[in-house]
C-alpha positions in Angstrom: 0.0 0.0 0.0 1.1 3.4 -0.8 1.0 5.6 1.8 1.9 9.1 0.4 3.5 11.7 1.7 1.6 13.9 4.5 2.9 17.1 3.6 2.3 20.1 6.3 0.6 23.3 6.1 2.9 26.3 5.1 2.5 29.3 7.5 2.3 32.5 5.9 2.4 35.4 7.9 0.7 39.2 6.7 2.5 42.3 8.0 -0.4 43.0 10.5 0.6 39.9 12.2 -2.2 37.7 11.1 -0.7 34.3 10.2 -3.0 32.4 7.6 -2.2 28.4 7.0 -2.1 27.5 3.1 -1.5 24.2 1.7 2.2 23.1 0.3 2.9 24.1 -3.5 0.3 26.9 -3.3 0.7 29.8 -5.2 0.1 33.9 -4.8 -2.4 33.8 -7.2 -4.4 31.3 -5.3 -4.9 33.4 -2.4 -7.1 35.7 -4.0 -10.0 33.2 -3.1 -9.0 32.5 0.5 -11.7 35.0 2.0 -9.1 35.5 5.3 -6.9 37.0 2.9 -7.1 40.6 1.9 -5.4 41.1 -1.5 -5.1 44.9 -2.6 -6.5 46.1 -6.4 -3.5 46.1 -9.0 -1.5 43.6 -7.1 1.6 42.2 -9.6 3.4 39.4 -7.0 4.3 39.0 -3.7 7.4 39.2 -1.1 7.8 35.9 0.7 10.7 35.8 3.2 12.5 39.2 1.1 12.6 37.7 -2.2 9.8 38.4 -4.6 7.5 35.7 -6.1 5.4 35.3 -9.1 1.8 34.9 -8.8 1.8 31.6 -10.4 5.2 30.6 -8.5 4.4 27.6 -5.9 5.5 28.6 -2.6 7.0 25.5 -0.4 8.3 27.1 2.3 6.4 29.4 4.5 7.4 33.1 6.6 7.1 36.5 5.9 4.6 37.5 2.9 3.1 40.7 1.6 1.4 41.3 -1.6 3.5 44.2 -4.1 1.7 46.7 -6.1 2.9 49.2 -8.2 3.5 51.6 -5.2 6.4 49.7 -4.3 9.9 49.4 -5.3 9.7 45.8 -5.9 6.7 45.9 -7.5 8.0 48.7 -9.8 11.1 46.5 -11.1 9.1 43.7 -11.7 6.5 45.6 -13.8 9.3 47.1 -15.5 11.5 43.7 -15.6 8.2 42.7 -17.3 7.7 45.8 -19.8 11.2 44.9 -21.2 10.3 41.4 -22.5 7.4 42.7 -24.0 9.4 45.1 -25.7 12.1 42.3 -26.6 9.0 40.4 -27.7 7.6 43.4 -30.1 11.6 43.6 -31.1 12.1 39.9 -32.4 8.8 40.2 -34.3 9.6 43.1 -36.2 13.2 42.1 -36.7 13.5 38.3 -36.3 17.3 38.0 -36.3 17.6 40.3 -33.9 19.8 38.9 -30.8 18.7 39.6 -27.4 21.5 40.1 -24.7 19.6 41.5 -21.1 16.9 43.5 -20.0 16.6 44.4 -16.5 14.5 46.9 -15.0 16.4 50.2 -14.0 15.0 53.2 -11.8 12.4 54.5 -13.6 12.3 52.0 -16.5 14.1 49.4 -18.1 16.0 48.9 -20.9 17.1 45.8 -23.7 20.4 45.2 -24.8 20.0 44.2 -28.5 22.5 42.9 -31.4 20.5 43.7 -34.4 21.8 44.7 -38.4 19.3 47.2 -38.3 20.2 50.4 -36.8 17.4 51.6 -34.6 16.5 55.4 -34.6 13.7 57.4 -32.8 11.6 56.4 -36.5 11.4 53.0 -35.0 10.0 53.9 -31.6 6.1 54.3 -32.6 6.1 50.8 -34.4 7.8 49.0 -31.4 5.3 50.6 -29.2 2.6 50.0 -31.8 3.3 46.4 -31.5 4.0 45.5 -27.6 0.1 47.6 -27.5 -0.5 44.4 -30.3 0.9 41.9 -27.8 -0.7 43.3 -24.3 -4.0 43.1 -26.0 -3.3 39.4 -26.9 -2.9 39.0 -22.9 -0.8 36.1 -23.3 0.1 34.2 -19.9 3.6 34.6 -18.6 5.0 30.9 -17.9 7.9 30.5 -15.4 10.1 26.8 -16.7 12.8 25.7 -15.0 15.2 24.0 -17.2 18.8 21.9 -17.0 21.3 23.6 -18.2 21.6 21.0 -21.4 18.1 22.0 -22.3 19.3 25.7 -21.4 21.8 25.0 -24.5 19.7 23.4 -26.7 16.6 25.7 -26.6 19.2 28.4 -27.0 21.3 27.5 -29.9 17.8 26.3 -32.0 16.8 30.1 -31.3 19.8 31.4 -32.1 20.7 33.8 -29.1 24.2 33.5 -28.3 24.4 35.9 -25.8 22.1 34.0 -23.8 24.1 30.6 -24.2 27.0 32.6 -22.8 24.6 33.9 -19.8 24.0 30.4 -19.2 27.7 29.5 -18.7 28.2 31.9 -16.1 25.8 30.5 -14.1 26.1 28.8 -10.6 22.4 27.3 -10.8 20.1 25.8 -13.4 18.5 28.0 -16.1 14.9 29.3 -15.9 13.0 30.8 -18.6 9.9 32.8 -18.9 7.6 32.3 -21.8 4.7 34.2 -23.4 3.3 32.9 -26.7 6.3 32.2 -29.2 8.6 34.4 -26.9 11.2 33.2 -24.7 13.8 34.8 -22.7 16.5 33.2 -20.0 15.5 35.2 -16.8 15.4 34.8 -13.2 12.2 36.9 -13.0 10.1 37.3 -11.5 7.3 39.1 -13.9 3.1 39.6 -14.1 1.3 37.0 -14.9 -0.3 38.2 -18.1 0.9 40.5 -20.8 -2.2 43.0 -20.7 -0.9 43.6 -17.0 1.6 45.9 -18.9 0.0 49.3 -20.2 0.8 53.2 -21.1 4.6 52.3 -22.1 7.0 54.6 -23.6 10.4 54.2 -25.5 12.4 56.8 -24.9 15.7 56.9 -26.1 18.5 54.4 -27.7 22.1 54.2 -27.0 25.6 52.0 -27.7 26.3 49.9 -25.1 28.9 47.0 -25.0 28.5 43.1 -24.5 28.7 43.3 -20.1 30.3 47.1 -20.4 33.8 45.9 -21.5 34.9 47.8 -24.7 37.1 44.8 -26.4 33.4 42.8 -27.0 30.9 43.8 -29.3 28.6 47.2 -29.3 24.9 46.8 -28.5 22.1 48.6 -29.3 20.5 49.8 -25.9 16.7 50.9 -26.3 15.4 52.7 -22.5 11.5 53.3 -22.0 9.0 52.9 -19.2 5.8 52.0 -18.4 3.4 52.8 -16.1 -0.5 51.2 -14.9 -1.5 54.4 -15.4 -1.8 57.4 -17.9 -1.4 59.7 -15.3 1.7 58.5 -13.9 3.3 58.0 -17.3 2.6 61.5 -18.1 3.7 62.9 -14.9 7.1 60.3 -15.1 7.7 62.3 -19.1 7.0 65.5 -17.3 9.5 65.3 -15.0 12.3 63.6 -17.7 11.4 66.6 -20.0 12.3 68.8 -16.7 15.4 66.7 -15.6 16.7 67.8 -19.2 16.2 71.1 -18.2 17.9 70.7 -14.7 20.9 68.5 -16.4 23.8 69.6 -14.5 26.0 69.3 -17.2 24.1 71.8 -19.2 24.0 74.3 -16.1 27.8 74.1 -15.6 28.6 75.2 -18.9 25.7 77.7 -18.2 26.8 79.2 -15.0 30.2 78.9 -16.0 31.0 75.9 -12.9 33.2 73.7 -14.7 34.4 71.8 -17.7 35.6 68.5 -19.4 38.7 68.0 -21.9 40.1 65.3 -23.9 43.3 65.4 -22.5 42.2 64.4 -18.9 38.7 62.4 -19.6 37.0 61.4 -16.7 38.5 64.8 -14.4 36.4 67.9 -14.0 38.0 71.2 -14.7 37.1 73.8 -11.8 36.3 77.6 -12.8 36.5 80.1 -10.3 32.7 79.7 -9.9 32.2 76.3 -9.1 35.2 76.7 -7.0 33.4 78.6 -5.2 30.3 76.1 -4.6 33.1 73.1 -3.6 35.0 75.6 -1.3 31.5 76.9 0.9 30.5 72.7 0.8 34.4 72.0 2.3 34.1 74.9 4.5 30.6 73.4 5.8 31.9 70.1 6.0 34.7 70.5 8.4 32.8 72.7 10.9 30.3 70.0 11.5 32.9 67.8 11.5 34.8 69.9 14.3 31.7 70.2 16.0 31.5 66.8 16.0 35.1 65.7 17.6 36.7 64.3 14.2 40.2 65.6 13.9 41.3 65.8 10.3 44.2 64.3 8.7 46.0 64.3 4.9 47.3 61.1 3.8 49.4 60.8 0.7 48.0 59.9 -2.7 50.6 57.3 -4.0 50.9 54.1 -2.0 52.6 50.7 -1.8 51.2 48.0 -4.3 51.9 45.9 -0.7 49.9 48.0 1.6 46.7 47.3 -1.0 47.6 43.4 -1.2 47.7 43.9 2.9 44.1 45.6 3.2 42.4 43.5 0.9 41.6 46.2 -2.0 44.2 44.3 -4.5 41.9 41.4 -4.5 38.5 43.1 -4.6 39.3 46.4 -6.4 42.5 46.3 -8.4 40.4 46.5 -11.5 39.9 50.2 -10.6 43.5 51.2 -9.8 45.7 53.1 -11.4 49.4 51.4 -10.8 52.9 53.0 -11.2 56.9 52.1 -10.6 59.1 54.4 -8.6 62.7 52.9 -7.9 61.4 49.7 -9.1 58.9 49.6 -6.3 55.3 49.0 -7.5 52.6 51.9 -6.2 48.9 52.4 -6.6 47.0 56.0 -6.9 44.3 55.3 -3.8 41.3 54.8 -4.6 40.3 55.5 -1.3 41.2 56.9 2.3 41.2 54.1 5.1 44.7 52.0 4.4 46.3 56.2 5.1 44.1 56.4 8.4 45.3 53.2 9.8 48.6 53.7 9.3 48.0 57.2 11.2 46.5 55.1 13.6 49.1 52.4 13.8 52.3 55.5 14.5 51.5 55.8 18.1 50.3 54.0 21.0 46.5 54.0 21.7 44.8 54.1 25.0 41.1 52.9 25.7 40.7 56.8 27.3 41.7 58.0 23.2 38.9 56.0 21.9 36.8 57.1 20.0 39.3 58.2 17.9 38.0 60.1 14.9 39.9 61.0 11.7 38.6 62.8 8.6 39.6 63.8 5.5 38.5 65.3 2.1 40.8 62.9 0.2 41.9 63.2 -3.3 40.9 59.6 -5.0 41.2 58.5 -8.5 39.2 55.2 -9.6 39.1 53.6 -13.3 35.7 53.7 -15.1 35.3 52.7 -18.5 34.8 55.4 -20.8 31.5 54.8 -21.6 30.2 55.0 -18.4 31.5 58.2 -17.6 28.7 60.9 -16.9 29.3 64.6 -15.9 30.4 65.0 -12.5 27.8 61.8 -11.6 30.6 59.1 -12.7 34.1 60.7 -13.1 37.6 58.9 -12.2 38.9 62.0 -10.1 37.1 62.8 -7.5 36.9 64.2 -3.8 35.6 61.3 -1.1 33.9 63.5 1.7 36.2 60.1 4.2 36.0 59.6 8.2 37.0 56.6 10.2 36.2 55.7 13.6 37.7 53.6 15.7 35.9 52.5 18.6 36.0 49.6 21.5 33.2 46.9 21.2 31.4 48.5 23.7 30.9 52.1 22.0 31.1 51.1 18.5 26.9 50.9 18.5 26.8 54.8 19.8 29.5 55.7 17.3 27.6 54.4 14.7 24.6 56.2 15.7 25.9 59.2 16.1 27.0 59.2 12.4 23.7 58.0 11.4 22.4 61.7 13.6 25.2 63.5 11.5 24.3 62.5 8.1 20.5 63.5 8.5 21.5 66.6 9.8 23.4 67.5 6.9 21.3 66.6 4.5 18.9 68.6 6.1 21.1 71.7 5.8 21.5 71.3 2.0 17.7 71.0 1.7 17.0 67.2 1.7 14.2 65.9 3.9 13.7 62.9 2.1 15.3 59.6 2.9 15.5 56.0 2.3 17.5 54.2 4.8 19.1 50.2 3.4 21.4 48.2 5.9 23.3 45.8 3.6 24.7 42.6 4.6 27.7 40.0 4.1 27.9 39.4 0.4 29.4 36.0 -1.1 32.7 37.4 -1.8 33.7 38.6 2.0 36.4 38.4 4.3 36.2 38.0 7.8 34.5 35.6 10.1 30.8 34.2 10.2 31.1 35.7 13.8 32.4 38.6 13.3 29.6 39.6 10.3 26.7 38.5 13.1 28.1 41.2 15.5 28.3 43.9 12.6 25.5 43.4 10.8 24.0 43.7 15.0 25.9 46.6 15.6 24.5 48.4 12.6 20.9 47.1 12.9 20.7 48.5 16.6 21.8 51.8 15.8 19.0 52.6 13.6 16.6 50.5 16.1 17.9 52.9 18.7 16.7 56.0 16.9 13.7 54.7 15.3 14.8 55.1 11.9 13.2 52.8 9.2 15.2 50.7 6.7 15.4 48.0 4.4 17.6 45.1 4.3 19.5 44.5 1.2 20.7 41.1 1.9 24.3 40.4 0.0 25.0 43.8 -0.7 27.9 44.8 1.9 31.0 46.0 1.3 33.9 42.6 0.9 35.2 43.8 4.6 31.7 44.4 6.6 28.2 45.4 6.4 27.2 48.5 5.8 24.2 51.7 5.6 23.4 53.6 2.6 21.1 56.7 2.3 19.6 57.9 -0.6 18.1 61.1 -0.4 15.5 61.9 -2.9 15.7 65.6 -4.9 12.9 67.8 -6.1 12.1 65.5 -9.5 11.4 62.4 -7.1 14.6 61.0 -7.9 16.7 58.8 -5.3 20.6 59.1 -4.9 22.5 57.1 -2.9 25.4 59.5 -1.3 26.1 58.6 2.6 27.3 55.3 3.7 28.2 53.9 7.3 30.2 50.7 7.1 30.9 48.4 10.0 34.8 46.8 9.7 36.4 44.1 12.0 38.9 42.8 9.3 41.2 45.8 8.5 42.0 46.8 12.1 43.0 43.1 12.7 45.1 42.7 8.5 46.6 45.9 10.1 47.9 45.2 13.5 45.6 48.1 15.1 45.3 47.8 18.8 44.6 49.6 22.0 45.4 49.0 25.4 42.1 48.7 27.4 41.5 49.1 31.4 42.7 45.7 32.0 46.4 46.6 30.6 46.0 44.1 27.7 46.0 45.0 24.1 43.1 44.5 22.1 41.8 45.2 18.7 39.8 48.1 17.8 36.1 48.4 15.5 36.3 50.6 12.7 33.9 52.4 11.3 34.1 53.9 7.5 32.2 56.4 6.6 31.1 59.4 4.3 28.2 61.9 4.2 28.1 62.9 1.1 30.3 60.3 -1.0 31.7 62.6 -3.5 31.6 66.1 -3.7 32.1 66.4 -7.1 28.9 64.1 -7.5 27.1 65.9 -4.9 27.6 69.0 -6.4 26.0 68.0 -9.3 22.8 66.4 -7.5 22.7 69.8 -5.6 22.7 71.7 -9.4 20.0 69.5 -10.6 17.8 69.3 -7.4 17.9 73.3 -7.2 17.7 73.5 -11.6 20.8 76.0 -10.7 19.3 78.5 -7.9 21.7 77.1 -5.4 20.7 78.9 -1.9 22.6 82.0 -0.9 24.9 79.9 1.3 26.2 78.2 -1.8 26.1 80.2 -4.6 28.9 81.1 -6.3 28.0 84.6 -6.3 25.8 86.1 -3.5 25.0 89.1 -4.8 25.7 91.2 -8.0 25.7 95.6 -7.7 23.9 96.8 -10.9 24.7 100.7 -11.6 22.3 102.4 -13.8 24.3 104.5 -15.6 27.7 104.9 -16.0 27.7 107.8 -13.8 27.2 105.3 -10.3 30.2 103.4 -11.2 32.5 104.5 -8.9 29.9 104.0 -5.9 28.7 100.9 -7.4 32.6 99.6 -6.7 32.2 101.2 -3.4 29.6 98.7 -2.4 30.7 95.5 -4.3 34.0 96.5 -2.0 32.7 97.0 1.0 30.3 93.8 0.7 33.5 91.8 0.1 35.1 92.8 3.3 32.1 91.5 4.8 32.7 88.4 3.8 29.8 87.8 0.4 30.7 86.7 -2.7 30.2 90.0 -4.6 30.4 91.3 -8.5 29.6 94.6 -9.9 28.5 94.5 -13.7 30.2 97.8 -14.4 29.6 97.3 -18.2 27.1 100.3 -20.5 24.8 98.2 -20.9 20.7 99.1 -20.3 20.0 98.2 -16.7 17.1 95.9 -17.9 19.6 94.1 -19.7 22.0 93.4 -16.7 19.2 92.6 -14.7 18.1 89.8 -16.5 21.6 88.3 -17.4 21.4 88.4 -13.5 18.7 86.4 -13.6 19.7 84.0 -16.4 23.1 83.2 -14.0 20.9 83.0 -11.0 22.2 85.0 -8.6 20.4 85.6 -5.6 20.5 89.1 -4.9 21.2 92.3 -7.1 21.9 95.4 -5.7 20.7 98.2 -8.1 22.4 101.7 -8.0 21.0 104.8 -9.4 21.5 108.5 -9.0 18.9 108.9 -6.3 20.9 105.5 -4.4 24.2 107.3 -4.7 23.0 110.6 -2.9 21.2 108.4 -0.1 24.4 106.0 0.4 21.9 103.0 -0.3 21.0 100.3 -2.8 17.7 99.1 -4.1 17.7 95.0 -3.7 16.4 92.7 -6.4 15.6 89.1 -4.9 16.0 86.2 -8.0 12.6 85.3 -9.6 11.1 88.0 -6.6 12.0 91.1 -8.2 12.4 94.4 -5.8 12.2 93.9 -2.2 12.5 97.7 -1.7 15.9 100.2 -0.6 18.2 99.7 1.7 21.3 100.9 3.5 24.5 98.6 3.5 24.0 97.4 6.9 20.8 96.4 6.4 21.7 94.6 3.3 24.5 92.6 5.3 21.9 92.2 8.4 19.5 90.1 5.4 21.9 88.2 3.8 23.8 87.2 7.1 20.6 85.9 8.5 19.7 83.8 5.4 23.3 82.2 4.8 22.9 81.6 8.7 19.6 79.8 8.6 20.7 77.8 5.2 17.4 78.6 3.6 16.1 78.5 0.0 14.0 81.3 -1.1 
């Protein structure tokens, strides 16, 4: 007699706490009839235990579960992981020997990577689009198969997709594939169940791109678009593209005369006086808060041993982004970043438990190698300032320390006019070093923090740094957009590669915590988020010039200097446009360079010693003497505000 197999309810419990029993092998999609179970309109899958599933995915293991709609992240990738097989799909139908390489959903879209002999151009666009619209109204199921890697092959070669036969290689597991009609794709997933899920989609540009971003292999055709649920949301998403053009912080350097690129140095930003300006007030800021905050900064050179790298671990995980020289037949690398110098500032004394927490900073010169074609503005460069701290901390305050940073970075984001954030804690990824022990305690240490100040967060499991877990904020700018810029990573290894120790109350030596660290990751990058989230009208604090003195006529020159003078020695960043030019003219190339305040100066101004003052995009705020002039700006570069 055959008994079977009594197989045991799964658990699933809801984030209200309710905990529903299903039965083994059910799926998301099933749960829509289970009347304990509230499912939310427009839901597209479902989180179980932090990965998401498919609707039509059996579940065998119970634990955590929520439903996703587009209102989430998750549930935005996978509606956008889904858009770009339809797009694929509408691709190989119009151009059968087209090749597909990947497609994965991006922040606000996706995008295919394509090997095709036909060169697609915007002309293209509305017959792609009119055929994806062709194969959402077919509403074909989306059918998840899990294959062995010899039928991976097979399936492959008879289609004729060798990018995916080389995808299939690489991989550690067996191949799964997603189906819909004639179409299918080698993918992980997860996607919607049907096609007609996927509506009001928009291609929106095409680019070069090369085979896994490595110029030696082939060039690609890229093609980005969205898609949205909605109408409304897809316009508002185009609205705010068509207004990201207009913030591009490229365009506004060249603009406002900030900076430049050349040839002869690609990847490194060239400073003007202006933009100098901008990185010198965000330098000045930075080490005042810093000071404030008991860091003591320190300079450590920018040429190092190939040895000290091999010794903190960077040669193994990061020598791929070095730069590498020879002097007196000794290899060197250009650092790439800040903490080998630190410890060795550390490691040139002795350290007491009483100097701990000991708290270096420094705005560190570091160059990194990109590829050329991902360089981008100041977003992506290979030059670049690292905004660097390292504490180092006993066991018993390294929870505080961490804390305290986490205070820190919120409160300077705050100051530059970010209230929005999104808090990740990241944990040990599959290429680590360091003890399963030793990333328990950090990834605790790090958790706790935020616990202890009630800040949310996700968990990005396998994302950590190779040497310790770590938390990244993204701050989000006035177009909605997310950047990630601070980061807070836990460290147990490098203290230990490195010798580090101090001597604790018990007269022994032990080994300190270390804690990396940096606010606002790059200043060069952060200046250019701060340029697009502010379309150029940086607040008075940061503008490169505070105020501009406008005579009327020639005739008010010599007190126009008068004031640009004396508003220098009180510390503003001050021109006078001194040029014969009609004073509606200078006033509105004021305005076109965005500077916050104009100081106008006329015959009647002259004889009463005062200045009428123009606010940007305000127009006149009335007359006023010189003191009264400084008493306003003062007060406004004090309280950091935005008019």
């Amino acid at each position: 007699m055959d008994c079977g197999v009594i197989m045991k309810e799964l658990e699933l419990k809801f984030p209200d706490g309710k905990v529903v029993k299903i039965a083994p092998a059910a799926k998301p999609f099933d749960l829509r009839s289970n009347g304990d179970i509230e499912v939310p309109p427009g839901v597209l899958g479902a989180l179980l235990n932090g990965e998401v599933w498919d609707m039509h995915r059996p579940m065998n293991e119970g634990g955590d579960f929520r439903w996703l709609t587009f209102a989430d992240d998750e549930g935005k990738h996978l509606y956008w992981h889904s858009a770009s097989h339809l797009m694929a799909h509408a691709v190989k139908e119009l151009w059968p020997d087209a090749q597909l390489a990947i497609g994965p959903p991006i922040d606000g879209g996706f995008y295919y990577d394509i090997d095709s002999e036909h060169i697609f151009t915007q002309e293209d666009f509305p017959a792609i689009e009119a055929k994806m619209a062709e194969i959402t109204k077919r509403n074909l199921p989306i059918i998840r198969r899990e294959l062995s890697r010899d039928e991976g092959f097979a399936l492959f070669q008879k289609l004729n997709e060798p990018y995916k036969i080389e995808l299939i290689e690489d991989l550690d597991t067996a191949p799964t594939v997603y189906e819909q009609g004639d179409f299918v794709d080698l993918c992980r997933g997860p996607h919607v169940d049907r096609t007609g899920r996927i509506k009001n989609f928009k291609i929106l540009s095409v680019a070069g791109a090369y085979w896994r971003g490595d110029e030696r292999n082939k060039m690609l055709q890229r093609l980005y678009a969205t898609a949205y649920p909605k109408k409304e949301l897809l316009k508002e998403h185009l609205r705010r593209l068509e207004e990201a053009q207009k913030r591009d912080h490229r365009k506004l350097g060249k603009e406002l005369d900030l900076f430049s690129f050349h040839p002869e140095a690609p990847g490194a930003p060239f400073w003007h006086p202006k933009g100098v300006a901008i990185v010198e007030e965000i330098k000045k800021y930075w080490r005042e808060e810093h000071r404030k905050a008991g860091y003591q900064e320190v300079q450590a050179p920018l040429i190092l041993s190939e040895e000290l790298w091999r010794r903190s671990g960077h040669w193994d995980h990061y020598q791929c982004n070095m730069y590498f020289t020879e002097v007196d037949k000794q290899a060197y690398a250009v650092k790439p970043m800040n903490c080998p110098g630190h410890l060795l500032i550390y490691k040139s004394r002795q350290v007491s438990y009483r100097d701990l927490p000991l708290k270096f900073n420094e705005l560190g010169l570091v160059h990194r190698y990109e590829k050329s074609g991902v360089l981008h503005g100041l977003f992506r460069v290979r030059v670049f300032t690292q905004d660097d701290a390292h504490v180092f901390a006993t066991p018993e305050q390294v929870e505080e320390e961490a804390a305290k940073i986490v205070q820190l970075i919120f409160k300077m984001y705050r100051d530059f006019g970010f209230e929005d954030f999104e808090v990740e804690l990241s944990t040990r990824p599959r290429d680590r070093i360091g003890s399963d022990e030793i990333w328990d305690l950090g990834e605790k240490v790090l958790a706790d923090a935020l616990n202890s100040l009630g800040v949310k967060y996700k968990v990005n499991v396998g994302e950590g740094a190779f040497y310790g877990p770590k938390i990244d904020f993204h701050i989000r700018d006035a177009l909605h957009r997310t950047w990630q810029c601070g980061t807070v990573q836990c460290d147990f290894s490098m203290p230990e590669r490195f010798g580090l120790e101090y001597i604790g109350k018990d007269g022994a030596a032990h080994i300190p915590i270390m804690l990396h660290r940096a606010l606002l990751g790059s200043i060069e990058r952060f200046v250019g988020i701060l340029l697009e989230h502010y379309a150029g009208d940086l607040p008075l604090w940061l503008a490169p010039v505070q105020i501009i003195v406008l005579p009327i006529s020639d005739k008010q020159n010599d007190f126009a200097t008068q004031v640009k003078e004396t508003l220098a020695d009180r510390g503003f960043r001050v021109e006078a446009d001194l040029r014969s030019e009609k004073i509606g003219y200078k006033i509105r190339q004021a305005e076109s360079l965005k500077i916050p305040y104009m100081a106008v100066v006329g015959a009647r101004e002259v004889e009463n010693k005062h200045v009428a003052l123009r606010r940007h995009k305000k127009g006149d705020l009335g007359t006023f003497d010189l003191d009264a002039v400084t008493e306003r700006l003062r007060g406004e570069i004090l309280a950091k505000t935005s008019e």
